[in-house]
C-alpha positions in Angstrom: 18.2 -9.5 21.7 20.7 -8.9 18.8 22.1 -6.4 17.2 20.6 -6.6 14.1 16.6 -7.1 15.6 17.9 -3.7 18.0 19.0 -1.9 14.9 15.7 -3.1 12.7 13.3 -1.8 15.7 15.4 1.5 15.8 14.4 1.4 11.6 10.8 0.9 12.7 10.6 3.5 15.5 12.4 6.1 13.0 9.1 5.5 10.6 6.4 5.5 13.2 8.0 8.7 14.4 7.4 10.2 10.3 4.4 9.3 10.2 3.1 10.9 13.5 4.5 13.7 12.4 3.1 13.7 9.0 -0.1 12.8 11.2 0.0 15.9 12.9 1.0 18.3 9.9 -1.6 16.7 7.8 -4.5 17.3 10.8 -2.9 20.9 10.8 -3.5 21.8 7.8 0.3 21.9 7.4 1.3 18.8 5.4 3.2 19.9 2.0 2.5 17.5 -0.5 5.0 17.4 -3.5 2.9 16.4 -6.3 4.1 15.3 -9.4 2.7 13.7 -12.5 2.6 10.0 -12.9 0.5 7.2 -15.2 -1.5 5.7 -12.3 -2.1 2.2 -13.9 1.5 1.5 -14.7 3.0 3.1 -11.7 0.0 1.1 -9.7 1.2 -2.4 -11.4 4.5 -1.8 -10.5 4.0 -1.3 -6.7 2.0 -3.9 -6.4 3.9 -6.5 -8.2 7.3 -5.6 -6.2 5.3 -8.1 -3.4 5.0 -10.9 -5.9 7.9 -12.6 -4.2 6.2 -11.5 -0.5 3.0 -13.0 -2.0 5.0 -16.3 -3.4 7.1 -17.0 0.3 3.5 -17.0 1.7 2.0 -18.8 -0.2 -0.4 -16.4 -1.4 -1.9 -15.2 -4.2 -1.5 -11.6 -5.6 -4.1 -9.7 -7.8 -3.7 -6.8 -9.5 -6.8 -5.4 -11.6 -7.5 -2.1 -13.5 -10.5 -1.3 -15.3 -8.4 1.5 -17.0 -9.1 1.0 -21.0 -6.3 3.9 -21.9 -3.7 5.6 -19.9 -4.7 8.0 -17.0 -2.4 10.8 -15.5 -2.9 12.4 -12.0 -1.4 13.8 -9.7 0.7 12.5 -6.4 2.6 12.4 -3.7 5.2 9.9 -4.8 6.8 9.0 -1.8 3.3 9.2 0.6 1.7 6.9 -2.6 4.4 4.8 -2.1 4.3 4.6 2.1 0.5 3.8 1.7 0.3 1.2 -0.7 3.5 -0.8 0.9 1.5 0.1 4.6 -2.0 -1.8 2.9 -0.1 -4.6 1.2 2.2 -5.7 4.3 -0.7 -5.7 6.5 -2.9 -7.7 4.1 0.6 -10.2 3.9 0.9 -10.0 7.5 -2.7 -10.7 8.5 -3.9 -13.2 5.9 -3.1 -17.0 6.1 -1.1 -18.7 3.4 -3.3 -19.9 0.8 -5.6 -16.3 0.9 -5.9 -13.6 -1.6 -4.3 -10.2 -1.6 -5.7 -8.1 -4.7 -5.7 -4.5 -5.7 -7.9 -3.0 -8.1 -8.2 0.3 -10.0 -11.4 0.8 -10.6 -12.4 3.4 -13.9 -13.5 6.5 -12.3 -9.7 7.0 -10.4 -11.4 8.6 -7.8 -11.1 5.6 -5.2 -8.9 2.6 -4.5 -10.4 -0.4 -3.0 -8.1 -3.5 -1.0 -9.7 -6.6 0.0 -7.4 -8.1 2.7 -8.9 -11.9 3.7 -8.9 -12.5 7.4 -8.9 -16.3 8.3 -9.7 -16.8 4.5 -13.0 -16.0 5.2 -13.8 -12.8 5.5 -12.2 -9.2 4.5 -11.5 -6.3 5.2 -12.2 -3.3 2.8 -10.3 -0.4 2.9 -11.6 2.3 0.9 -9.4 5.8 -0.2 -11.6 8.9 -1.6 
């Protein structure tokens, strides 16, 4: 084993070890978000598309949609936004065959995110966030 895959599965350890503990606090009652105030579809778009090289080395396709007709402010966790969606999208890179579909879509009532991740190009998986 090299140096580098050692120090990458330290990396990986180091974030599994977060997000037990986030696990934990958040079963607790004890998780403190720090919500600020962000333009879901935009800041949405943006996450998604930073895989459109991921999606273009695989050989996959990568959807975003929004049924959004006008801009739409809520509130978040930046950083926990940001672990989740990067969590949903590598899996649905990692698990999917080349040639399979990845797509996100924000639907018009905000109040939950859907992912379709293709298994075997057949199926999928949904993954639904109230």
């Amino acid at each position: 084993m090299n140096l580098t895959r050692i120090e990458s599965n330290i990396e990986t350890l180091k974030h599994m070890s977060y997000e037990i503990r986030d696990l934990i606090l958040l079963e607790g009652g004890k998780l403190k978000l720090k919500l600020e105030v962000i333009e879901i579809n935009t800041y949405l778009r943006n996450l998604v598309n930073m895989f459109a090289s991921t999606a273009e080395e695989k050989d996959m396709e990568l959807i975003y949609s929004s049924d959004l007709k006008a801009e739409l402010k809520v509130h978040i966790d930046r950083l926990k936004f940001n672990q989740l969606i990067y969590n949903l999208l590598s899996n649905g890179f990692k698990y999917s065959p080349p040639g399979s579909r990845v797509s996100v879509h924000l639907n018009n009532q905000v109040t939950m995110f859907r992912f379709q991740l293709p298994i075997q190009g057949r199926e999928s998986i949904r993954n639904t966030l109230n």
